[in-house]
C-alpha positions as CSV (number, residue, x, y, z in Angstrom):
1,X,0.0,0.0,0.0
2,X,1.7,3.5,-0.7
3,X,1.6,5.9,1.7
4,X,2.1,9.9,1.6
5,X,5.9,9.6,1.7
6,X,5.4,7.2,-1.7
7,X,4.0,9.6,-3.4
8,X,6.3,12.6,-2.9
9,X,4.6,14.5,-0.4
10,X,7.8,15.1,0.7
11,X,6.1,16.1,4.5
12,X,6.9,13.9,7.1
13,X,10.3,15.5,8.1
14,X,8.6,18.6,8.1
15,X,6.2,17.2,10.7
16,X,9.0,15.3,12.6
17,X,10.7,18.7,13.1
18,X,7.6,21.2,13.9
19,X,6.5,17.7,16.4
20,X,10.0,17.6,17.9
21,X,10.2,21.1,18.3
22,X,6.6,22.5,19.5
23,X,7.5,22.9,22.7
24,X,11.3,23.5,22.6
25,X,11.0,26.0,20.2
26,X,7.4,27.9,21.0
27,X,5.9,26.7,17.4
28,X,2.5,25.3,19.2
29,X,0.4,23.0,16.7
30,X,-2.1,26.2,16.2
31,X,1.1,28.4,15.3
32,X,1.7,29.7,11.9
33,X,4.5,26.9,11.0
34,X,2.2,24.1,12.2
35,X,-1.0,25.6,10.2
36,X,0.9,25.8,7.4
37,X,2.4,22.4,7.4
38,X,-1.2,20.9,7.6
39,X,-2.2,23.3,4.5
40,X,0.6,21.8,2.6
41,X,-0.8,18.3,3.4
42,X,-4.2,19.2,2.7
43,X,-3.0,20.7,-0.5
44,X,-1.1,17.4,-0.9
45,X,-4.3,15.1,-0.6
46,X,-6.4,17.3,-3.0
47,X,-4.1,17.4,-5.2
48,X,-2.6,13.5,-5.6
49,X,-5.3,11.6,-3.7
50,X,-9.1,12.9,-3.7
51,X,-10.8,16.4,-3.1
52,X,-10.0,17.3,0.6
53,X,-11.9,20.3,2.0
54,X,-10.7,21.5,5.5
55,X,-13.6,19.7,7.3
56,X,-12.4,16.1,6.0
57,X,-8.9,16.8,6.6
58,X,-9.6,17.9,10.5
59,X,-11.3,13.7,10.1
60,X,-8.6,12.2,8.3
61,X,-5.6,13.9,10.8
62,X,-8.1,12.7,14.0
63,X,-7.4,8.6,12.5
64,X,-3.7,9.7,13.1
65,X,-4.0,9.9,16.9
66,X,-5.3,6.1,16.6
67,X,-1.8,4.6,16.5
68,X,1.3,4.3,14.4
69,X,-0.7,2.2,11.6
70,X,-2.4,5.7,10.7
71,X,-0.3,7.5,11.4
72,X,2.8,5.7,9.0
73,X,1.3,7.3,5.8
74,X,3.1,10.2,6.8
75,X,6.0,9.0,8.8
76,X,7.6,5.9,9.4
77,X,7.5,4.0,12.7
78,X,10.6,4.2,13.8
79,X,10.9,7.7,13.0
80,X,7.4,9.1,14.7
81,X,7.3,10.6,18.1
82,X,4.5,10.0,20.9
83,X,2.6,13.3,20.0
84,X,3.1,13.6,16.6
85,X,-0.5,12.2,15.8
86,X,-2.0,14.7,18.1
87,X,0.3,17.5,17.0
88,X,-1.0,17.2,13.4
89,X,-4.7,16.6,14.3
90,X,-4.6,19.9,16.3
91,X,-2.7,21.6,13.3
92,X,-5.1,20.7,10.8
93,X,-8.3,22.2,13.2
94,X,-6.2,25.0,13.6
95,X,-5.7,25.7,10.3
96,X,-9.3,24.9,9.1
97,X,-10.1,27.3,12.3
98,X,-8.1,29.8,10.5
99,X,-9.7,29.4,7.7
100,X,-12.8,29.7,8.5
């Protein structure tokens, strides 16, 4: 099965990073770098996958929290961190908040 990372998304160190570094660095998953990671993403799904308004991306981030299964379209296992499913799920609401 291809995942996000298969198909050039080219996100998942992006998300590793702005995970990683939320709370070291200030970038909270409602910032400005967070919301516009999950734009990209979104932008990514529309464009490669299916049509993705902000209301079904907010759903498809919220299967990330599930568990690393979900969540390994984007990143791989070994590389994803224990809030990285929950930093991206906020993200996305942010960014469909900000949207509005």
């Amino acid at each position: 099965m291809l995942g996000y990372r298969d198909l050039g998304f080219g996100l998942e160190d992006a998300w590793g990073r702005a995970a990683a570094g939320g709370d070291a660095r200030g970038e909270p998953a409602d910032g400005v770098v967070a919301m516009d990671l999950a734009r990209e993403h979104r932008h990514a799904i529309d464009r490669w996958v299916f049509e993705c308004s902000h209301a079904l991306h907010v759903q498809i981030t919220a299967l990330l929290v599930a568990g690393p299964a979900q969540l390994g379209f984007l990143v791989p296992p070994r590389r994803q961190l224990p809030v990285m499913g929950r930093y991206i799920r906020d993200a996305s609401a942010a960014n469909a908040a900000r949207r509005g």
